[in-house]
C-alpha positions as MATLAB code, in Angstrom:
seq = 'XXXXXXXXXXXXXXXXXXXXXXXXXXXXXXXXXXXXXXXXXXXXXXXXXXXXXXXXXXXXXXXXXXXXXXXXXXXXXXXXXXXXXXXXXXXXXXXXXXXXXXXXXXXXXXXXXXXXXXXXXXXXXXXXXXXXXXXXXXXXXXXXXXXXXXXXXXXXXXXXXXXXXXXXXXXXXXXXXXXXXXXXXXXXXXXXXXXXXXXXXXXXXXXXXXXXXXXXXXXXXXXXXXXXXXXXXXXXXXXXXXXXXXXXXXXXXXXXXXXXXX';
ca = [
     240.309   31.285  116.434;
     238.109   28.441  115.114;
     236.757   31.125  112.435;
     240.164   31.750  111.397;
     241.481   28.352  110.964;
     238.007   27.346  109.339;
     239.120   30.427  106.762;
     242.758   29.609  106.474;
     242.051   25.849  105.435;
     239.245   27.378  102.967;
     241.138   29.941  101.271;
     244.637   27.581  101.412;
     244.224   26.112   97.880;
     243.960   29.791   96.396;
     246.443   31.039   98.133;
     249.200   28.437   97.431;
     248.007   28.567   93.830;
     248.461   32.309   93.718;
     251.849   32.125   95.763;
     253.537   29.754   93.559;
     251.998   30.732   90.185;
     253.379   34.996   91.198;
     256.762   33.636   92.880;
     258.116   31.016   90.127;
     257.270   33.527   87.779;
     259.090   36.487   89.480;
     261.807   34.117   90.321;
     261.981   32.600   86.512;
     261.912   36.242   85.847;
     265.022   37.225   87.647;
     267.104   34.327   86.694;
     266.391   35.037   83.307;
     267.812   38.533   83.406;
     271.204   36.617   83.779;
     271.153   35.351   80.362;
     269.839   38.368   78.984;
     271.556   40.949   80.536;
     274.113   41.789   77.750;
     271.768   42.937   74.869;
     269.676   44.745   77.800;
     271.534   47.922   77.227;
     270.021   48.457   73.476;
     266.517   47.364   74.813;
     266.843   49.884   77.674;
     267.809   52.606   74.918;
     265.096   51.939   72.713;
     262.689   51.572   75.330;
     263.843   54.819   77.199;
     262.842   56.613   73.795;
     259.542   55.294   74.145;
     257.552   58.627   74.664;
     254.184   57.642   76.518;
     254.821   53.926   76.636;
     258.192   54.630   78.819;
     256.765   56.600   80.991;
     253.891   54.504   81.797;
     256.106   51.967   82.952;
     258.732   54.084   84.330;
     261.396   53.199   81.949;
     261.872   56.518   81.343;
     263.219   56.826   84.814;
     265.642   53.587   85.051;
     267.691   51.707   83.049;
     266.203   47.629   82.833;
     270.129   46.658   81.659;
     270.398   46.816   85.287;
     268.829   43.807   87.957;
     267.265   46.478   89.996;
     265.538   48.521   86.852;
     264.694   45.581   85.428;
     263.206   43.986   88.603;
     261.124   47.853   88.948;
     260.051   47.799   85.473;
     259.180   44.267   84.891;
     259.063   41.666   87.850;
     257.259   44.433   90.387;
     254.105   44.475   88.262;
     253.616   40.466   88.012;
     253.541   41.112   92.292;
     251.494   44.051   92.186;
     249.028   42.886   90.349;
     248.851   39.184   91.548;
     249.313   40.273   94.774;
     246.205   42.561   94.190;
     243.925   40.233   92.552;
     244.616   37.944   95.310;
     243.855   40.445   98.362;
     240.698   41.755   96.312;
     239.320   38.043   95.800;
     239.646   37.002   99.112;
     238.280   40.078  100.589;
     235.491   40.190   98.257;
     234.072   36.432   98.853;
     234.851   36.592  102.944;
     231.611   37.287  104.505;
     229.382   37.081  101.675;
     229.889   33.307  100.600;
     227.660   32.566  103.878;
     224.725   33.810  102.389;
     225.512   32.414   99.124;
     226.403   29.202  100.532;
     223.128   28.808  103.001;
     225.512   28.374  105.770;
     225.251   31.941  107.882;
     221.704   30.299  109.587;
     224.633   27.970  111.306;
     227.402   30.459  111.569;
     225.246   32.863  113.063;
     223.683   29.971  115.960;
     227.010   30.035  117.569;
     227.795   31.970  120.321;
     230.119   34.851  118.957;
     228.274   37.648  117.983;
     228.537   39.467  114.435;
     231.331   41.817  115.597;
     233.719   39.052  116.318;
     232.695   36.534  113.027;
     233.529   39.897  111.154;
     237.088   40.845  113.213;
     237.855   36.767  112.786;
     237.825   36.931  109.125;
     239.358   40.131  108.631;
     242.235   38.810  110.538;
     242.325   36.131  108.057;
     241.936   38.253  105.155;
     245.240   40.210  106.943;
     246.646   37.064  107.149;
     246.754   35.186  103.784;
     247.620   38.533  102.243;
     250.696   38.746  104.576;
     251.660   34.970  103.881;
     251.339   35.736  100.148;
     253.982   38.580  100.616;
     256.410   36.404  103.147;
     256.168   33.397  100.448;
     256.340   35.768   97.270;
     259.310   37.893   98.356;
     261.448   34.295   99.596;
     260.855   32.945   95.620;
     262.439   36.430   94.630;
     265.388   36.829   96.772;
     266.206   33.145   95.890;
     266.362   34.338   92.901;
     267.994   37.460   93.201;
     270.367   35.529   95.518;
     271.159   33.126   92.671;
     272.357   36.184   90.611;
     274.601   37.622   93.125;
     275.879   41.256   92.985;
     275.006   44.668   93.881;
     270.792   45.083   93.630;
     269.207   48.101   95.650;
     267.869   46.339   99.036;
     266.270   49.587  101.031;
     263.969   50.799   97.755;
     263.413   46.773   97.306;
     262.179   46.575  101.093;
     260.183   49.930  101.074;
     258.793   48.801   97.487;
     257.415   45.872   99.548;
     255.943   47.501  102.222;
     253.906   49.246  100.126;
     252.660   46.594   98.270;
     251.561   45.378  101.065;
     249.596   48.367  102.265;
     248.334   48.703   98.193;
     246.940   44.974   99.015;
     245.339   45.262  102.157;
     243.503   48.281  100.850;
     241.987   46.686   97.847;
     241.423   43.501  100.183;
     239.384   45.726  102.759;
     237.382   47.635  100.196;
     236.337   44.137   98.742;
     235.838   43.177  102.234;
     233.329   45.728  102.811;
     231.745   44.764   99.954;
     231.507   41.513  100.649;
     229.431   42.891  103.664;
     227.370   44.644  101.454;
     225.973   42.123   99.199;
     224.697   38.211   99.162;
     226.730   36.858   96.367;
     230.636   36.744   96.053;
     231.433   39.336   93.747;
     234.938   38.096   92.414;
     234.137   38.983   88.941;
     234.258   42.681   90.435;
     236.804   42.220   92.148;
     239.227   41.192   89.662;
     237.958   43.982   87.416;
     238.176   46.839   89.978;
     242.231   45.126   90.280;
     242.574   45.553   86.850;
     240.753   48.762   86.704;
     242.899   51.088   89.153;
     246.673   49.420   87.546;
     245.324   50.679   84.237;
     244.361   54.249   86.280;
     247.391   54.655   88.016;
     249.116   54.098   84.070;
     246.844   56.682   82.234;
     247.001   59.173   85.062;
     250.886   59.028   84.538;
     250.907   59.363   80.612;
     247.600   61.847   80.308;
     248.218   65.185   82.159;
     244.619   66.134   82.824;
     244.409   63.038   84.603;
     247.185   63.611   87.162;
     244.305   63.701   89.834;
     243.315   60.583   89.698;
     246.654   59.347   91.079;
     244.281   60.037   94.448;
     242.348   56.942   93.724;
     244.695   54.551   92.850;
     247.171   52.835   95.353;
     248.886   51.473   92.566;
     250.336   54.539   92.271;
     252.240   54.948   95.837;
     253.359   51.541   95.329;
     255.476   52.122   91.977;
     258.413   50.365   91.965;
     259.541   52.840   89.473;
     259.136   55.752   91.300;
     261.149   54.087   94.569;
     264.107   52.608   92.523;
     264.414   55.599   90.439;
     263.878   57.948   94.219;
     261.518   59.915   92.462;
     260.233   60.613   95.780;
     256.972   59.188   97.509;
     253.747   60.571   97.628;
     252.789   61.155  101.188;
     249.234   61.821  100.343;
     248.524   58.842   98.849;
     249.894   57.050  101.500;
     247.797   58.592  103.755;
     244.783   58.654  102.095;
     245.537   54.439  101.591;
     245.850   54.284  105.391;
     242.217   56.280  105.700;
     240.435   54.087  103.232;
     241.797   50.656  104.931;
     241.192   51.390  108.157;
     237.903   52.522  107.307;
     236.782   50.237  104.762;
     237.553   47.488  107.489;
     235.085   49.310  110.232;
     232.223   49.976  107.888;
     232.032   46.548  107.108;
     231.544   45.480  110.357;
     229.039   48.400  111.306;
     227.286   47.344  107.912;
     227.086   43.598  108.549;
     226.168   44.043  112.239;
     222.881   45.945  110.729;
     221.920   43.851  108.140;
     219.604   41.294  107.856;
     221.068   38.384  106.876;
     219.381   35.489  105.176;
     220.100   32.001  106.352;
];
């Protein structure tokens, strides 16, 4: 518990920058669709015609003259990919800032034992990424509230939960790397963010890249795909699931074996 709260009051400042910089704009984003709305239905036509460029972004597949396309096309990747760069930059500086910092000579003096320094901050990292969600979706559904009117809850709540599981995925790879090395690797984490969005888009417009879809959890996470109920894809789901759960125990088998400099 004292690991945790040390982690929550060290990682507090990013996450309430990241919570309010992804929620105003989500919310700005869905009040704005009020004033806009009207002249959406040309937009939505033009963009529907789009070829490649629809497709990637699923516009092809809804209409954004509508609060609930526009929310899948537009406001769902502002949280995807803030939520995602957040998860992957907390999981990536976790365990490694101790070496970097000179402070895991202390850390490690106390009597807790490498197994349960590495279960305390991954129950942080689990955390702060579920606090970003609870704080991210209230700015939206204030927003969405503001509106008023029909919007499509159950695709909005399942489009949510898989965020969610898209985040704590990324968050646990970084995790494990931040086992793995002596330096926080943020730069790499924000890149490998970055990196599988732009996968899950090119395996969706390039057919010999349909594969890839396997690597990405962007892609089971499409709010798209949900709103549209183009169906989900059980196998990435799954293989999600598999690379969490074991992304979080090979980073504590890897940091219990590893010599670790004060």
């Amino acid at each position: 518990m004292v690991i945790w709260k040390h982690e929550w009051k060290q990682n507090s400042k990013v996450w309430l920058i990241f919570c309010l910089a992804v929620g105003i704009c989500c919310c700005g984003c869905v009040l704005m669709f009020d004033s806009v709305a009207e002249s959406m239905e040309q937009m939505a036509e033009s963009f529907a015609g789009m070829g490649s460029f629809a497709t990637a972004f699923g516009m092809d597949k809804i209409s954004i003259a509508k609060l609930e396309g526009f929310y899948a096309a537009e406001i769902s990747l502002i949280f995807s990919l803030g939520g995602a760069m957040f998860a992957a930059m907390t999981g990536a500086a976790l365990l490694s800032k101790e070496e970097e910092g000179h402070t895991a000579e202390f850390l490690h003096t106390l009597p807790l034992g490498r197994n349960r320094i590495v279960i305390s901050k991954y129950v942080a990292l689990v955390t702060l990424i579920l606090a970003f969600n609870v704080i991210g979706i209230l700015f939206e559904m204030t927003g969405i509230g503001i509106i008023g009117g029909e919007f499509a809850w159950k695709e909005y709540v399942l489009y949510h939960v898989l965020s969610l599981l898209m985040q704590l995925e990324l968050g646990s790879v970084c995790f494990l790397v931040s086992a793995c090395t002596k330096k926080k690797q943020i730069g790499m984490a924000l890149g490998l963010s970055i990196l599988l969005y732009l996968l899950d888009v090119m395996c969706r417009i390039v057919p010999d890249l349909e594969g890839a879809k396997y690597m990405t959890p962007f892609y089971y996470c499409n709010a798209a795909d949900l709103f549209s109920k183009s169906g989900m894809e059980a196998g990435c789901i799954v293989i999600g699931l598999v690379v969490t759960a074991v992304s979080a125990v090979a980073a504590g088998v890897v940091y219990g074996k590893r010599d670790i400099a004060g």
